[in-house]
C-alpha positions as CSV (number, residue, x, y, z in Angstrom):
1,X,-23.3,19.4,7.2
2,X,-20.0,19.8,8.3
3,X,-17.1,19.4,6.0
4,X,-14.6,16.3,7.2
5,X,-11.7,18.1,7.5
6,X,-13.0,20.3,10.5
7,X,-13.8,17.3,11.8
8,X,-10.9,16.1,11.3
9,X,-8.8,18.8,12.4
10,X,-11.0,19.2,15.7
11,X,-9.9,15.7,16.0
12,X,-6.5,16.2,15.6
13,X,-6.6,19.3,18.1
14,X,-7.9,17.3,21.0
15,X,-5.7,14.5,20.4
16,X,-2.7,16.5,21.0
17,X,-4.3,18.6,23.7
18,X,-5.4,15.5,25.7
19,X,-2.2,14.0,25.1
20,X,0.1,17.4,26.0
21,X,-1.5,17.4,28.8
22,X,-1.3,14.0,30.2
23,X,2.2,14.4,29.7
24,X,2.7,17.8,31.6
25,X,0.7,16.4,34.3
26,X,3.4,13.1,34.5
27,X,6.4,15.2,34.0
28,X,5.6,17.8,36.6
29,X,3.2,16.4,38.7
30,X,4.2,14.2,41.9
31,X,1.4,11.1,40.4
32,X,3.5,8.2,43.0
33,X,2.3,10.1,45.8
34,X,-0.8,11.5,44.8
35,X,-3.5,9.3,43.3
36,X,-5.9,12.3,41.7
37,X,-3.5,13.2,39.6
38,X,-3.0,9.7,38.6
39,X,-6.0,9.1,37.2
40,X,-6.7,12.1,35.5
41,X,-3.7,11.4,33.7
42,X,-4.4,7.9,32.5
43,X,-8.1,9.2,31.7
44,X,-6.2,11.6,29.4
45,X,-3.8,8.7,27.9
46,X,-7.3,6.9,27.3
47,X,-8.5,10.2,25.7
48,X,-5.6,10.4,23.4
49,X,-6.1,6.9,22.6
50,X,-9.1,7.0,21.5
51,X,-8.7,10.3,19.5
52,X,-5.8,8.9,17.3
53,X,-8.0,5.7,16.4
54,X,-10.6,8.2,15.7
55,X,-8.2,10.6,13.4
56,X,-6.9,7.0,11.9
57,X,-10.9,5.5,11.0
58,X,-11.4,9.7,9.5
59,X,-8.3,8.6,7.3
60,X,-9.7,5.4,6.0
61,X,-13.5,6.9,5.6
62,X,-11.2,9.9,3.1
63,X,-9.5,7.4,1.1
């Protein structure tokens, strides 16, 4: 079985990666003009999202 806090860290990893790059894609992409980019960057919010209610239920199951 494997121990919480790699699960938790792997957690935390793809939070922030989702969310870095959600970002980038915002800050340096043209997303008025182009739709694609658009969406993948609010699937990526949604992503992020999800991870940090994930990393925040891993916090409660630890206490």
């Amino acid at each position: 079985m494997v121990p919480l806090h790699i699960v938790f860290i792997a957690t935390v990893i793809l939070t922030a990666a989702s969310g870095l790059a959600a970002t980038c894609i915002v800050v340096f992409g043209d997303t008025r003009r182009n739709e694609g980019q658009r969406a993948v960057a609010e699937k990526l919010a949604q992503i992020a999202m999800i991870g940090a209610a994930a990393m925040t239920s891993l916090l409660a199951v630890s206490v």
